[in-house]
C-alpha positions as MATLAB code, in Angstrom:
seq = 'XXXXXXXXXXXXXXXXXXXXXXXXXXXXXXXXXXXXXXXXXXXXXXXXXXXXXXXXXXXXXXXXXXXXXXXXXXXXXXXXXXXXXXXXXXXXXXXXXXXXXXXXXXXXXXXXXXXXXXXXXXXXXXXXXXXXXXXXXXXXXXXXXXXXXXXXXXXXXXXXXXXXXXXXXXXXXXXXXXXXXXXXXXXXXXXXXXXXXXXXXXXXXXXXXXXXXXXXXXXXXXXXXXXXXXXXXXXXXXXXXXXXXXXXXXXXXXXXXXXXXXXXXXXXXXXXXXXXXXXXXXXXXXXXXXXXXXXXXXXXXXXXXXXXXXXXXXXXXXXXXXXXXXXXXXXXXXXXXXXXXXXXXX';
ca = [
     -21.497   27.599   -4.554;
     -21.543   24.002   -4.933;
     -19.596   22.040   -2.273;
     -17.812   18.717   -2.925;
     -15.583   16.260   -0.904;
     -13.304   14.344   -3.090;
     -11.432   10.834   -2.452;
      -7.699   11.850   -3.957;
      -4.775    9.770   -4.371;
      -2.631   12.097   -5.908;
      -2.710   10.033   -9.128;
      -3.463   11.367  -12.694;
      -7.665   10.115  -12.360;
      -8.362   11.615   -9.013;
      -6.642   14.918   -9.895;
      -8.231   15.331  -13.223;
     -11.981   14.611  -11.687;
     -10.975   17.266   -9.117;
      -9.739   19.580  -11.706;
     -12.785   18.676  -14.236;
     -15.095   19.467  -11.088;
     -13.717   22.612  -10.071;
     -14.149   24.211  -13.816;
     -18.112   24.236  -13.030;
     -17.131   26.341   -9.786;
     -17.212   23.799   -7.165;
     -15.833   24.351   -4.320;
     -13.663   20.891   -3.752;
     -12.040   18.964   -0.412;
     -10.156   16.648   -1.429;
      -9.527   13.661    1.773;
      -6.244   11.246    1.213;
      -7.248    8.450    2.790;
      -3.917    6.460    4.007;
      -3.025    2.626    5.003;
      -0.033    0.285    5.950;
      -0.106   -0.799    2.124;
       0.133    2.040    0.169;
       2.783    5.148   -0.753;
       4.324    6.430    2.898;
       3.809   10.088    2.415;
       6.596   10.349    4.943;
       9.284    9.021    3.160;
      10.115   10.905   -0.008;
      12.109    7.806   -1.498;
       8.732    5.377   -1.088;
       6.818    7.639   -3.303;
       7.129    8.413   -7.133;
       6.193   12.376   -6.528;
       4.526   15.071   -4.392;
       1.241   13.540   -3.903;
      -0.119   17.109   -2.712;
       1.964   18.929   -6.035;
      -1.433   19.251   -8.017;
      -3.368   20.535   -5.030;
      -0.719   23.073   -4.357;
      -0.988   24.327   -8.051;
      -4.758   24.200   -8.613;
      -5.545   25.651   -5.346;
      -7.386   22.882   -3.320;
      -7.430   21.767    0.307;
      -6.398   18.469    0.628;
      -7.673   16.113    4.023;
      -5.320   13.325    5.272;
      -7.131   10.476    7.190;
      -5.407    6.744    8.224;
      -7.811    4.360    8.282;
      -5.484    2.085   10.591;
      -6.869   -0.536   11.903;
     -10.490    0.045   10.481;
      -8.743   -1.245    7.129;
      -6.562   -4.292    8.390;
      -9.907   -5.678    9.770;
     -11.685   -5.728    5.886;
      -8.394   -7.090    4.563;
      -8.460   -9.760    6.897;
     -12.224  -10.420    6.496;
     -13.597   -8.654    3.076;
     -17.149   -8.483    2.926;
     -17.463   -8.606   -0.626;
     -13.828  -10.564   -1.100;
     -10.299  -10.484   -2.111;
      -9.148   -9.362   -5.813;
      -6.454  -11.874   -7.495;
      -4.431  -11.450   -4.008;
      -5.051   -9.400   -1.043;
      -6.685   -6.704   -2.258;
     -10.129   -5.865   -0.613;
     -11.102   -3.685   -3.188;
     -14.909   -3.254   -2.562;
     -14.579   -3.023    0.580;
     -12.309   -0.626    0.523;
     -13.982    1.777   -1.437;
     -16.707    1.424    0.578;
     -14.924    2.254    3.575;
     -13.245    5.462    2.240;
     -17.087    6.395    1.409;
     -18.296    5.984    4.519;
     -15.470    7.776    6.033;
     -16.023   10.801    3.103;
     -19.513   11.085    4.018;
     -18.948   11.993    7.410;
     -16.946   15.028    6.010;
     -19.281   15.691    3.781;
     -21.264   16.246    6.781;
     -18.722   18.319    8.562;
     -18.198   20.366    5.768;
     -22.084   20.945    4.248;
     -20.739   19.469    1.108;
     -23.183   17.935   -1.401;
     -21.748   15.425   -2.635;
     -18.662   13.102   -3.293;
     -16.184   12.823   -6.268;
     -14.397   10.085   -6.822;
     -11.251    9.685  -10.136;
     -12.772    6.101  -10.934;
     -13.475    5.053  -14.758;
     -16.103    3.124  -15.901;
     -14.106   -0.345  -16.584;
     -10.714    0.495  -15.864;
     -10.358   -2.013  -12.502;
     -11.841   -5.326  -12.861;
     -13.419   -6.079   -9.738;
     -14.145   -2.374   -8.481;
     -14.717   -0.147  -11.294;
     -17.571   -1.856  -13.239;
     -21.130   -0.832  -13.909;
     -22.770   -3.483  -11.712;
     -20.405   -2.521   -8.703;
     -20.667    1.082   -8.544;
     -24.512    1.047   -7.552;
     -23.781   -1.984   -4.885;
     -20.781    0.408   -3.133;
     -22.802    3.469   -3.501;
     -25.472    1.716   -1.637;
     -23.643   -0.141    0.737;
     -21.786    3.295    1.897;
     -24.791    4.992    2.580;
     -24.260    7.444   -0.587;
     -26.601    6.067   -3.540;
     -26.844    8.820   -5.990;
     -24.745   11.066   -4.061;
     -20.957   10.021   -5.837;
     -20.312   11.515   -8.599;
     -17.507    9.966  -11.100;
     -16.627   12.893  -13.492;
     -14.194   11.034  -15.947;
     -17.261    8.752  -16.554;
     -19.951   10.431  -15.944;
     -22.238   10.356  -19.399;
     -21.464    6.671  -19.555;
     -23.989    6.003  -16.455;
     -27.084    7.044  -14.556;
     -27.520   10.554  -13.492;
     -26.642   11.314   -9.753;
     -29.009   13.262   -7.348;
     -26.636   16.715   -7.817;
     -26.874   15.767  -11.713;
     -30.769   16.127  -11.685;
     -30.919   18.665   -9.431;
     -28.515   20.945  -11.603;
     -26.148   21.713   -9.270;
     -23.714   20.648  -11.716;
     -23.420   20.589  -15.200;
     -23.763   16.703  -16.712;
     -22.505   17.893  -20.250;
     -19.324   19.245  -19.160;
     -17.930   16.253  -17.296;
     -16.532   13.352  -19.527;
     -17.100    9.495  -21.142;
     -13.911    8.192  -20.653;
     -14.102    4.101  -20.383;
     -11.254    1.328  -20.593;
      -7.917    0.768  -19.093;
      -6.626    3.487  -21.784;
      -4.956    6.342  -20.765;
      -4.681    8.528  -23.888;
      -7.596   10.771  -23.027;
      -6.323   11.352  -19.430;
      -3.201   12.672  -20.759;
      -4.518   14.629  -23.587;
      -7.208   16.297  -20.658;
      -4.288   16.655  -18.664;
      -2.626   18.409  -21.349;
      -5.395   21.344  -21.427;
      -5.173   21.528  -17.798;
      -1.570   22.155  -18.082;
      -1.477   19.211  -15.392;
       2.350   17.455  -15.836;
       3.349   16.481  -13.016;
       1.395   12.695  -12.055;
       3.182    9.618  -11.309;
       2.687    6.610  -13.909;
      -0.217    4.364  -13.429;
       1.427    1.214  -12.006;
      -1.027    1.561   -9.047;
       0.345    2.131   -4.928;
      -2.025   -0.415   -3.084;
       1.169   -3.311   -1.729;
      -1.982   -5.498   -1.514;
      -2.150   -6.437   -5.706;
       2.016   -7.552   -4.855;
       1.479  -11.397   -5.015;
       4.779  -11.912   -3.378;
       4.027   -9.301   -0.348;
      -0.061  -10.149   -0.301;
       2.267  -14.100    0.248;
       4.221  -12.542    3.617;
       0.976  -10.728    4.683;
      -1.167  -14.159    4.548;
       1.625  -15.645    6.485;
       1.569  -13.187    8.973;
      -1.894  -13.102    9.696;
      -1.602  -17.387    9.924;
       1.138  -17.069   11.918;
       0.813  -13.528   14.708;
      -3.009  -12.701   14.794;
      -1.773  -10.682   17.372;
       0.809   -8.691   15.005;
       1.524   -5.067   15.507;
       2.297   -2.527   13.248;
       5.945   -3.237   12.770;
       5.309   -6.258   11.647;
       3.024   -4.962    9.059;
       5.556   -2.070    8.166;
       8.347   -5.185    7.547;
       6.872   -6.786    5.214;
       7.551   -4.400    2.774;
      11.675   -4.734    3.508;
      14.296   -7.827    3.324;
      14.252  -11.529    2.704;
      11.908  -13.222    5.261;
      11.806  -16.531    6.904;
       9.532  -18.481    8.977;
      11.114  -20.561   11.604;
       9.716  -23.607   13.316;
       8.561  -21.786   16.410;
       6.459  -19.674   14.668;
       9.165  -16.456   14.972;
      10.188  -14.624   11.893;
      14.082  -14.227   10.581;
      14.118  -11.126    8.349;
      17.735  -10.660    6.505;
      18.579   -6.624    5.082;
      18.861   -6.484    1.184;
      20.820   -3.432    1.011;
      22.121   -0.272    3.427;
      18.347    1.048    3.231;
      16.796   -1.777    4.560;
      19.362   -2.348    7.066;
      18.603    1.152    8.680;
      14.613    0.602    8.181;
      15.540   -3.472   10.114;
      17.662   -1.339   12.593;
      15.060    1.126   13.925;
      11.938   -0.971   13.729;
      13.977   -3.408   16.276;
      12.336   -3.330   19.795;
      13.246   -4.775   22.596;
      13.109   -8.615   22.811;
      14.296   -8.789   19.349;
      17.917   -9.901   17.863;
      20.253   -8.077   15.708;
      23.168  -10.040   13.397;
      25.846   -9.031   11.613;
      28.922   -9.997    9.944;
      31.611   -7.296   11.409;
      34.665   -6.890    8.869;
      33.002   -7.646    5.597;
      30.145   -5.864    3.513;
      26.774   -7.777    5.723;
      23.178   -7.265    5.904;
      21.586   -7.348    9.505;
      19.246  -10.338   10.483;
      16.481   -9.039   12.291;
      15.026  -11.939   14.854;
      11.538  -10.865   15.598;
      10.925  -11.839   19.301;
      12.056  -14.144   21.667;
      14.048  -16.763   20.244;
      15.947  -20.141   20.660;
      19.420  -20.944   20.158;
      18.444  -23.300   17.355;
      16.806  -19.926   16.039;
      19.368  -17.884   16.683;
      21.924  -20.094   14.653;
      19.870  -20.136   11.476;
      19.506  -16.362   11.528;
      23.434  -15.989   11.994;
      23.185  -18.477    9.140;
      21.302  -16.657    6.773;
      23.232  -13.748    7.912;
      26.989  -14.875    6.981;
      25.301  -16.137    4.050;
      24.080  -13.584    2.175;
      27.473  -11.408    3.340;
      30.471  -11.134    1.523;
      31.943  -13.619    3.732;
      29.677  -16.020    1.987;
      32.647  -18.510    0.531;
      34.011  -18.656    3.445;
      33.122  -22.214    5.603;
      32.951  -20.408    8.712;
      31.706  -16.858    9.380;
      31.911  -15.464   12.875;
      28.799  -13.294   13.244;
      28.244  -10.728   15.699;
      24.377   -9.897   17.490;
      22.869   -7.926   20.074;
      20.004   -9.140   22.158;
      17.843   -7.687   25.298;
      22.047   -6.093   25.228;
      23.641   -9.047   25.208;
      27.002   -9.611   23.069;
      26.287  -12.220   21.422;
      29.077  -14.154   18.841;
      28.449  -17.195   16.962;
      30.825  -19.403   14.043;
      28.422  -19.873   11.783;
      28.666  -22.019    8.263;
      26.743  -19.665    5.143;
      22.783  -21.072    4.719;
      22.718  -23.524    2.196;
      20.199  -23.357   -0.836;
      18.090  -26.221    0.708;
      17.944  -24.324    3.736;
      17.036  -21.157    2.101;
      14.082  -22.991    0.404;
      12.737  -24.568    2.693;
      12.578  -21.374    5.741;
      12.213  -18.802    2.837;
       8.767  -17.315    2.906;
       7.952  -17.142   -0.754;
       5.196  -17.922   -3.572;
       6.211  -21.852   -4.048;
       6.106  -21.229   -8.654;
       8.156  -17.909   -7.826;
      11.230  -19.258   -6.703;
      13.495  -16.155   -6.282;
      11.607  -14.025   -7.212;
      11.403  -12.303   -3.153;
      14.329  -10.164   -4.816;
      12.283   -7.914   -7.282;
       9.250   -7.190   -4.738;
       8.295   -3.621   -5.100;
      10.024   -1.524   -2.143;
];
């Protein structure tokens, strides 16, 4: 039996090559490769479904592998370049390549399956790029791209008849009608919709990430894992403020808080907390109680007492609510997209 290792996302593509795959009897791995920028398969309330639902119901194995730091380093320095923001995507699918073709060593597999469609992504999923990533990941003529597979050049398993070239499909285009109708005679239902799970196509959060990489080379992964939650501002001495949008982020603010850093609140009204990342000064300290009292409910008021805890250290400060001009100019935010820091994907 044919043996194949397959990248899967848990979206409608990479399930349906999987599924299109095993109909021809091969015998399918599927690897989920994770990052800091995509769906945290931890937390139910980050992700739109069961990313593992389909595998449980067709019967598949499925791999998970964090790339980690292997993947900050190609955002940071892309071989082949960004997209429109942050997004290395090359690279990246280079990188989950290499990292599928050491399984597919591990496992005796023949070769790799991927959900990609001839012309769906602009930068990644093109004719001329396939051959260049297939190449550059060691694997030319070894992935095999089911959905679009009589659109382009036989791969090595293709000639060699391990598999069946008339039975996979010619899907092209950003269309998704005949996913869903394939879907439909695989009885397949349950796939999230196709907004896409990479943070690093967010303008506004590929914005924060460029700022922290300007501002903390040396960043660790909370820092990464922030950007994702609150309002954030950059203060003079290079430190970070980063004010809670709602209950949720407050408890996400709350825990990620290490020692060294500074929590503020506004006790007696509804408040977010102000997460100071670091050591800070006083001067820092009274902007973040600030921003704090103003985006409370203690807002009108001119003076807000705010409450903090630092190193565990009480600390209390009469503070009057940011003004607008101060929110502009420490707010770290796309300069056309005024406000717009609000309706960032969570």
């Amino acid at each position: 039996m044919a043996k194949a290792i397959a990248l899967y996302s848990g979206g409608l593509d990479s399930t349906l090559a999987i599924l299109v795959a095993m109909k021809q009897g091969i015998e399918v791995t599927a690897v989920t490769f994770l990052t800091h920028f995509g769906c945290d398969i931890s937390d139910k309330s980050s992700c739109s479904k069961n990313p593992f639902s389909a595998a449980e119901k067709f019967g598949f194995e499925v791999k998970l592998c964090h790339l980690a730091d292997k993947f900050i380093e190609i955002v940071k320095r892309p071989k082949f370049g960004h997209g429109k923001n942050m997004n290395p995507c090359i690279d990246c699918r280079i990188l989950m390549l290499k990292e599928a073709k050491e399984l597919m060593a591990m496992r005796g597999a023949d070769f790799i399956i991927t959900g990609e469609v001839l012309g769906q992504r602009p930068m990644s999923q093109r004719r001329d790029t396939f051959p260049k990533i297939d190449r550059e990941s060691g694997l030319a003529g070894y992935v095999l791209r089911p959905l679009s597979a009589k659109l382009m050049k036989p791969t090595i398993p293709e000639q060699e008849g391990i598999v069946d070239r008339e039975r996979f499909c010619d899907f092209h285009g950003r269309s998704r009608k005949p996913q869903m109708a394939l879907a439909g005679e695989f009885g397949l239902t349950d796939y999230p919709p196709p907004a896409g799970g990479c943070l690093l196509t967010d303008p506004i959060y590929s914005h924060r990430l460029r700022d922290l990489l300007d501002h903390s080379p040396a960043h660790a992964v909370k820092d990464i894992q922030l950007l994702r939650v609150g309002r954030h501002f950059r203060v003079p001495d290079s430190g970070k403020i980063i004010v809670g949008r709602d209950e949720g982020e407050n408890a996400v603010i709350q825990s990620a808080a290490e020692t060294g850093d500074s929590l503020l609140w506004v006790d007696g009204f509804g408040s977010p907390l102000a997460l100071v990342c670091g050591s800070a000064t006083d001067e820092t300290l009274g902007l973040a109680a600030s921003l704090c009292a103003r985006y409370s409910d203690a807002k009108k008021l001119p003076l807000v007492e705010v409450s903090g805890l630092s190193n565990g250290t009480a600390l209390k400060f009469q503070a009057s609510p940011a003004t607008e001009a101060e929110l502009s100019h420490y707010m770290i935010r796309l300069p056309d997209k005024a406000g717009r820091e609000e309706e960032m994907s969570r």
